[in-house]
C-alpha positions as CSV (number, residue, x, y, z in Angstrom):
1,X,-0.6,-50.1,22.5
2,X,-1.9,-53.0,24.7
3,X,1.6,-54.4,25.5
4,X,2.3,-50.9,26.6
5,X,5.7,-50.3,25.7
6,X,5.0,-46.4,25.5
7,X,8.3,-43.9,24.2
8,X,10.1,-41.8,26.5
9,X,9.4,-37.8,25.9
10,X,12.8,-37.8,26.1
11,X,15.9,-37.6,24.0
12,X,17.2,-41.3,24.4
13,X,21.0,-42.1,23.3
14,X,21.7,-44.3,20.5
15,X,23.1,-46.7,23.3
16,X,19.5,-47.3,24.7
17,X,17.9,-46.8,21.2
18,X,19.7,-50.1,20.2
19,X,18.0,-52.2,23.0
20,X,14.7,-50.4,22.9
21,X,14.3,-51.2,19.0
22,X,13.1,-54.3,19.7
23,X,10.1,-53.5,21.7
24,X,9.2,-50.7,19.2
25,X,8.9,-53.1,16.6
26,X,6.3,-54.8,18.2
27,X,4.5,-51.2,18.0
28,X,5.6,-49.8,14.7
29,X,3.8,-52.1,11.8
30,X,1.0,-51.3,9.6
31,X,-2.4,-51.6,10.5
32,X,-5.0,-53.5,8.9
33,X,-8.5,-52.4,7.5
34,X,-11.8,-52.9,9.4
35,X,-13.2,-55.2,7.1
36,X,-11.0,-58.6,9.0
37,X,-13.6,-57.6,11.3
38,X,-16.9,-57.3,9.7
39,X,-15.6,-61.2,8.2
40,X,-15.4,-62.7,11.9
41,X,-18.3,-64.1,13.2
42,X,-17.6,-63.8,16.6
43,X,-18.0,-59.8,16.3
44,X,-20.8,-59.7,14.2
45,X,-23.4,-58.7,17.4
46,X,-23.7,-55.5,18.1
47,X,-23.9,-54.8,21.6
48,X,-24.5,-51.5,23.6
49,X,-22.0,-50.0,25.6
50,X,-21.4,-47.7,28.8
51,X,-18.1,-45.9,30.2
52,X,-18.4,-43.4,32.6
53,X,-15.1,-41.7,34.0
54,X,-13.0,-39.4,36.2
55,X,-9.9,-37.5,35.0
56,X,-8.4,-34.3,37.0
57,X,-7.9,-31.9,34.2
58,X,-11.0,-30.2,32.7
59,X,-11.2,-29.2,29.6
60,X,-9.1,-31.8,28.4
61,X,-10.5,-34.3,25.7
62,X,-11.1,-37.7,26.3
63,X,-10.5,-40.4,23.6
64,X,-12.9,-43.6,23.5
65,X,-10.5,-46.0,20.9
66,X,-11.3,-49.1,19.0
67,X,-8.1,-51.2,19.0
68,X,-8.7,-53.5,15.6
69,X,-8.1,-49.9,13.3
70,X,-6.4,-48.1,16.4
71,X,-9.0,-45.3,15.0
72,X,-11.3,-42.8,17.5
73,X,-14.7,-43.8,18.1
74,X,-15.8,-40.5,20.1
75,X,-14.0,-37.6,22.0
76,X,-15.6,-35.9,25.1
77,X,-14.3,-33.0,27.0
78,X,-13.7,-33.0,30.8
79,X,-15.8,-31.4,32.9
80,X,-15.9,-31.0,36.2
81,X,-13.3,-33.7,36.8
82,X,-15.9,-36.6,34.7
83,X,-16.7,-37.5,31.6
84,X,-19.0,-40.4,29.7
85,X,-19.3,-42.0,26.3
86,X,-22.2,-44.5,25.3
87,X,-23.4,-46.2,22.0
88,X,-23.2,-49.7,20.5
89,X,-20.0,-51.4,18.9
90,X,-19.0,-55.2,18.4
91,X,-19.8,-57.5,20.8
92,X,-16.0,-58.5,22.5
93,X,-14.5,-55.5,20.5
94,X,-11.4,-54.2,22.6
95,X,-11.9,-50.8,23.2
96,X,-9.4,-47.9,25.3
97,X,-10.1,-44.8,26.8
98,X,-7.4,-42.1,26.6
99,X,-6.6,-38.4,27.5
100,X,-5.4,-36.0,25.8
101,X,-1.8,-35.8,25.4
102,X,-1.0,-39.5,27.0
103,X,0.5,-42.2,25.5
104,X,-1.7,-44.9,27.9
105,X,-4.3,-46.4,26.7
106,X,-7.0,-48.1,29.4
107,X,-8.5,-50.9,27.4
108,X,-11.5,-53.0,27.9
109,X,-13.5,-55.6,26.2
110,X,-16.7,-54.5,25.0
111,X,-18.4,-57.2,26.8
112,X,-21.9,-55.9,27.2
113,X,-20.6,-55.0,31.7
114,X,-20.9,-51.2,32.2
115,X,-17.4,-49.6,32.7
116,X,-15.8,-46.8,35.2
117,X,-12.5,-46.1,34.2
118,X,-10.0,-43.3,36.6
119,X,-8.0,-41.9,33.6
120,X,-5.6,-40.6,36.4
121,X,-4.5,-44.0,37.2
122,X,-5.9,-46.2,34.4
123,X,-7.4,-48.2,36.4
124,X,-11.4,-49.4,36.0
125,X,-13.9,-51.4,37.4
126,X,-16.1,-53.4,35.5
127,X,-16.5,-57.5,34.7
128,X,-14.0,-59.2,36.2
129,X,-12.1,-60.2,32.8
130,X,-12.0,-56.6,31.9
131,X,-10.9,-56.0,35.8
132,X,-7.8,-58.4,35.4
133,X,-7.0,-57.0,31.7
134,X,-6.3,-54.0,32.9
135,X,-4.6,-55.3,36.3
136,X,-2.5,-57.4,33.7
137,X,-2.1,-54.4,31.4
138,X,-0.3,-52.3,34.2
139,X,1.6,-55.2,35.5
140,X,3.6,-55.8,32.2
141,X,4.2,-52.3,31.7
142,X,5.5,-51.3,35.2
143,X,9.3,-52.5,34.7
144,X,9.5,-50.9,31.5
145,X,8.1,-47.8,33.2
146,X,10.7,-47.6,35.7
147,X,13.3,-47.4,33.2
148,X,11.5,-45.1,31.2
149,X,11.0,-42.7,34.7
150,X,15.2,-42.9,35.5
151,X,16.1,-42.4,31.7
152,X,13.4,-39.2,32.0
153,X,16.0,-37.9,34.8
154,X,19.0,-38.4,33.4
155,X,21.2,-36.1,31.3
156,X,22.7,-37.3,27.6
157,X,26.2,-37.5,29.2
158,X,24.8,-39.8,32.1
159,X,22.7,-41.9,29.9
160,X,25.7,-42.8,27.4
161,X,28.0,-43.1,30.7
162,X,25.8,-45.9,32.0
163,X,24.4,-47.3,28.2
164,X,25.3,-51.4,29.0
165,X,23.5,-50.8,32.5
166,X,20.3,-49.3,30.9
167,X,20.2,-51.5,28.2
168,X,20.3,-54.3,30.8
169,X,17.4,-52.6,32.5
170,X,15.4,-52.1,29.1
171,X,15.9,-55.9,28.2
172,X,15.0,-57.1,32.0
173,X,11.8,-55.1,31.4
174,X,11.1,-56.4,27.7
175,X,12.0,-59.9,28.7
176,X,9.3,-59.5,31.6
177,X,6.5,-58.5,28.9
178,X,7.4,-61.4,27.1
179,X,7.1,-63.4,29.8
180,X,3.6,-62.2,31.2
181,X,2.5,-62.5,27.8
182,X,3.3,-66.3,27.7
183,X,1.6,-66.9,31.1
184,X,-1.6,-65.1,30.1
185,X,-1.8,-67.3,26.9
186,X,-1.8,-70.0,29.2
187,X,-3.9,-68.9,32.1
188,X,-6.5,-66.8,30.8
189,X,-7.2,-69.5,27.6
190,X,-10.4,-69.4,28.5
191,X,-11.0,-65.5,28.4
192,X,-10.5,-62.9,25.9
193,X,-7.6,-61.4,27.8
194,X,-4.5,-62.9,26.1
195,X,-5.5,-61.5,22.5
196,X,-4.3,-57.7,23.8
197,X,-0.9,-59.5,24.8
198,X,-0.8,-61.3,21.8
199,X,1.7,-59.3,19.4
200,X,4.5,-60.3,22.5
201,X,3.1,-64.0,22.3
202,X,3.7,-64.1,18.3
203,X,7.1,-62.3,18.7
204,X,8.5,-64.8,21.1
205,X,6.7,-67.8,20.0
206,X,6.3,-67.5,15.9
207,X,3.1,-66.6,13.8
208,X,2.8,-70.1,13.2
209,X,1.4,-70.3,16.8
210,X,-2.1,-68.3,15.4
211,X,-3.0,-71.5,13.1
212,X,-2.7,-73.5,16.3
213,X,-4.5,-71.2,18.7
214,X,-7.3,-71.4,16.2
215,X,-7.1,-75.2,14.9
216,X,-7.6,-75.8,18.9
217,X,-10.3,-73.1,19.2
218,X,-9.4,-71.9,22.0
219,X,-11.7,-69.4,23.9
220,X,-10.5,-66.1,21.6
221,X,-9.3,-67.9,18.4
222,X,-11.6,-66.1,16.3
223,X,-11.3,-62.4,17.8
224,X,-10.1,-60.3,14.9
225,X,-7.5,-58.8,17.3
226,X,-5.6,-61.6,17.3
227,X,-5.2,-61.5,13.8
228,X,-4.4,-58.2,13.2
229,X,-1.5,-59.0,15.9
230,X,-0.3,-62.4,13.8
231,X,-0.3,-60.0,10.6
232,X,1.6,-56.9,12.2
233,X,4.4,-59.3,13.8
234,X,4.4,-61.0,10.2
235,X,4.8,-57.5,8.7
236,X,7.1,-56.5,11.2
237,X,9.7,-59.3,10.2
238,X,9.6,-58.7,6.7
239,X,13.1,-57.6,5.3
240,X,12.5,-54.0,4.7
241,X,10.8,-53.3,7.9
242,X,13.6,-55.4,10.0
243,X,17.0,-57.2,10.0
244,X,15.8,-60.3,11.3
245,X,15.8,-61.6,7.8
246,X,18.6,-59.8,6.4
247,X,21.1,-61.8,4.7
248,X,19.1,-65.0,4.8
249,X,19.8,-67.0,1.4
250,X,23.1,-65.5,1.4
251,X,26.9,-66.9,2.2
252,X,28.3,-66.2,5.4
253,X,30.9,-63.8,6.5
254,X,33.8,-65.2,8.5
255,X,34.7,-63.6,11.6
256,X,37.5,-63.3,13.6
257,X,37.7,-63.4,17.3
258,X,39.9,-64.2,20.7
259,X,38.0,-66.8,22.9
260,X,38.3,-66.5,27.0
261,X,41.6,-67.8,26.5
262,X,43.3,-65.1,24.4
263,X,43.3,-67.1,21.6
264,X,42.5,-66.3,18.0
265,X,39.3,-68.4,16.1
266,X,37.0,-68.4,12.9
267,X,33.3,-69.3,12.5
268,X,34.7,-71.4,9.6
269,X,36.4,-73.5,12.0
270,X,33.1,-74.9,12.1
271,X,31.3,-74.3,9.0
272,X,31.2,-77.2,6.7
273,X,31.7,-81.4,6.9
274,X,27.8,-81.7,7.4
275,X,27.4,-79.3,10.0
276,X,24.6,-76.7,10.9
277,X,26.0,-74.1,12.9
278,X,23.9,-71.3,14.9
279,X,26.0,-68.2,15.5
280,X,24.4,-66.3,18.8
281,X,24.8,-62.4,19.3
282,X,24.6,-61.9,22.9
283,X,26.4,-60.2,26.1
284,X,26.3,-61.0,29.8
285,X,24.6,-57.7,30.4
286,X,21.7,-58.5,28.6
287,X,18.8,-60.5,30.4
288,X,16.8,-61.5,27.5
289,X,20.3,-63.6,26.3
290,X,21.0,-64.7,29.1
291,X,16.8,-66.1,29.7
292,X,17.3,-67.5,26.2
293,X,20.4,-69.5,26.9
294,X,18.7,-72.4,28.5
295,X,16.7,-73.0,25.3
296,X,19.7,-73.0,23.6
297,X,21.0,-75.6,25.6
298,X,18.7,-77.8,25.2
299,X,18.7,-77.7,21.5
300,X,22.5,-77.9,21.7
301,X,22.5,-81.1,24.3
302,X,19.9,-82.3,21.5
303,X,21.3,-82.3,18.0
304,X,24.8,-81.7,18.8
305,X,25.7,-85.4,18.2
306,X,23.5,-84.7,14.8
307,X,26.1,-81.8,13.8
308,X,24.3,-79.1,15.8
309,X,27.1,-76.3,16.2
310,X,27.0,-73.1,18.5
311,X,29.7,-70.3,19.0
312,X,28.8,-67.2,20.9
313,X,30.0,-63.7,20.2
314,X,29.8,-61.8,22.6
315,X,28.7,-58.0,22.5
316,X,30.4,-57.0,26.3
317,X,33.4,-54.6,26.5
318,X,34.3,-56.0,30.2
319,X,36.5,-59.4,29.9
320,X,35.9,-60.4,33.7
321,X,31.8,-59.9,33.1
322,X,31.7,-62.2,29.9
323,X,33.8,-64.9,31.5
324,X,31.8,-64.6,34.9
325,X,28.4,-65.3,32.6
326,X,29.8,-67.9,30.2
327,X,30.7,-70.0,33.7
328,X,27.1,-69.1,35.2
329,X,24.8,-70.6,32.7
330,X,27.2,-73.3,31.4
331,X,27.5,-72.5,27.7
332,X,30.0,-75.8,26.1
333,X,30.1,-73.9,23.3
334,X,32.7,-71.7,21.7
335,X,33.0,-68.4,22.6
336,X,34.3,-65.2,20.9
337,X,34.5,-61.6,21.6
338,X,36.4,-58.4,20.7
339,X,35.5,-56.9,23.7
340,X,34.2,-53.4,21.7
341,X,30.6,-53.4,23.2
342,X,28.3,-52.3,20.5
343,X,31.7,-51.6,18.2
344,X,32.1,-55.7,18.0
345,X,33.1,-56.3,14.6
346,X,29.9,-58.1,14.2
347,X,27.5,-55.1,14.5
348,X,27.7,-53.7,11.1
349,X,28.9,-56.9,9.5
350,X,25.7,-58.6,10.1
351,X,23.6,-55.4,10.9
352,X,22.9,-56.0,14.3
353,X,21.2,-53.4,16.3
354,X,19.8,-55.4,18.7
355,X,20.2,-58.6,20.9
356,X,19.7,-61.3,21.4
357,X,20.1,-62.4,17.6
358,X,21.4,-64.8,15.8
359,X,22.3,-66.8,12.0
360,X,21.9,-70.3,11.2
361,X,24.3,-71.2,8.5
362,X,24.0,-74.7,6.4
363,X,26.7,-77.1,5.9
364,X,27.2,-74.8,2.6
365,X,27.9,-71.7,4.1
366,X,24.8,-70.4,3.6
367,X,22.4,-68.5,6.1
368,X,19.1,-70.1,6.0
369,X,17.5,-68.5,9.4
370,X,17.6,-65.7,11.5
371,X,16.9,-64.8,15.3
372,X,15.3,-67.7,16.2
373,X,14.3,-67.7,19.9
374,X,12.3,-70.1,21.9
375,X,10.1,-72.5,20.1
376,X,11.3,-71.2,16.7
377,X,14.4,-72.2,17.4
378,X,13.1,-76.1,18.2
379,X,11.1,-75.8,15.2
380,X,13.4,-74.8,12.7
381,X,16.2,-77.6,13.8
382,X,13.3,-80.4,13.8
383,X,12.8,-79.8,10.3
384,X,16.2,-80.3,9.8
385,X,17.3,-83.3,11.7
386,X,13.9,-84.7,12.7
387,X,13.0,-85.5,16.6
């Protein structure tokens, strides 16, 4: 997949399983039929294309890819450490090469520039927008790669001895994707480049973002790609494919918890009397949470006077560590935690198998949203008490 967050051939522990989820559903939705793009316009010209290639196993087979149906366009064998593939496709399709056996996918733009891929080291020479693509590709992928390579050494005992640290590690590196994504969507507007980045973009951002991109017409607004990655992230939040939407339309639970203090508090200390209160799932350990706090604050410092409420629970096991991070990013908010790690009462209460996440629950007691992050989040309290 283009945002490259590729599986580990080994056995991972539930304890890293939880944090990876996340990134996985990025990868793990349906795909859509060919047909979205025979209906766009701007792939309607045919164009011809060229890829010649090195690889350092012969025999091996070589995969050329087309990215929209994620379906083989031709195989070649290895020989004599090259290969080649040639023949006409879309004009701007995105198109991969990969080997036999490997989860990484070089991709390129079909843009009419001959390419010369090394399948060793995915990287290719070529126009300068499919040059930086794959500079880009290989950029966002490297931190999750490291974890991947230290997991890959590590035995089952060691991996569940040092779960909080990994996961920390495995957020850090999903957090950077996200934020490359969000740079490229900015940088490269004017190139074709941030539609193989897009199904991070949509994640953090919302799908409402693709009716903008396009209203704006923006350089790759109409590349079927970026539709098919609107769609999956859509499909991806859906109930039965994800949490993020369970218990929306329901009442709330009440939960118990000590704050920093030792002392015992309810959620329904603040439910109710007009007020909208967000409950966030986080833990000092995790660096997407803690990235996403500053957002939160602003929406707090913003509609708090409106009857904006926030109380954290926490997800860490290690008092010192969530009281150290509360007082580092300056949460007013109140704060609860069991101190049980993934055990926090929470987990299976509101089946939460990932974080950051979060509930917003009406002055009713009823959840109306889930894990809403970044501009979502802005959104979704505009609607309810205006700018």
């Amino acid at each position: 997949m283009s945002i490259s967050m590729k599986r580990e051939h080994c056995q991972v522990s539930l304890a890293i399983a939880k944090c990876e989820k996340w990134g996985q559903r990025v990868k793990s939705v349906l795909l859509l039929a060919v047909v979205i793009a025979l209906a766009m316009p701007s792939m309607a010209q045919q164009l011809n294309f060229s890829v010649n290639g090195t690889y350092g196993e012969d025999g091996k087979k070589i995969y050329l890819i087309d990215k929209l149906t994620e379906s083989t366009i031709d195989s070649v064998v290895v020989s004599s450490g090259k290969f080649s593939f040639a023949g006409t496709a879309q004009k701007d399709a995105l198109m991969g090469v990969r080997a036999e056996n490997q989860d990484w996918v070089t991709l390129f733009f079909n843009d009419g520039t001959p390419v010369d891929v090394n399948v060793n080291d995915s990287t290719l020479k070529g126009s300068p927008q499919n040059e930086r693509l794959t500079k880009y590709d290989k950029e966002q992928d490297a931190p999750m790669k490291n974890v991947r390579a230290k997991v890959s050494k590590m035995s089952r005992e060691e991996i569940e001895a040092h779960g909080e640290e990994l996961m920390d590690e495995m957020n850090k590196a999903i957090d950077a994707s996200i934020t490359m994504a969000n740079k490229l969507f900015k940088e490269e507007a004017n190139t074709l480049i941030p539609v193989a980045f897009a199904e991070l973009y949509f994640f953090d951002n919302g799908v409402e973002e693709y009716d903008r991109l396009v209203n704006e017409k923006v350089a790759f607004a109409n590349h079927p790609y970026l539709k098919k990655a609107k769609d999956e992230v859509a499909q991806a939040l859906k109930p039965q494919d994800s949490p993020k939407t369970a218990f929306i339309g329901q009442q709330y639970v009440d939960l118990e918890m000590a704050d920093p203090d030792g002392k015992m508090h309810k959620i329904s200390e603040l439910v109710g009397e007009g007020k909208w209160v967000l409950v966030d799932f986080w833990a000092s350990w995790c660096g997407p949470c803690r990235s996403e706090m500053p957002n939160v604050l602003e929406a707090y410092n913003k509609y708090h006077d409106k009857g904006f409420e926030v109380v954290g629970i926490s997800f860490d096991q290690k008092k010192e560590a969530w009281v150290k991070a509360i007082e580092q990013i300056n949460m007013p908010w109140m704060q609860l935690s069991d101190l049980k790690g993934w055990q926090c009462a929470a987990a299976p209460l509101y089946k939460i198998d990932a974080i950051p996440d979060n509930i917003l629950i009406d002055p009713q007691g009823k959840i109306i949203d889930r894990a809403l992050r970044g501009k979502p989040l802005h959104h979704r309290l505009q609607k309810i008490f205006g700018e």
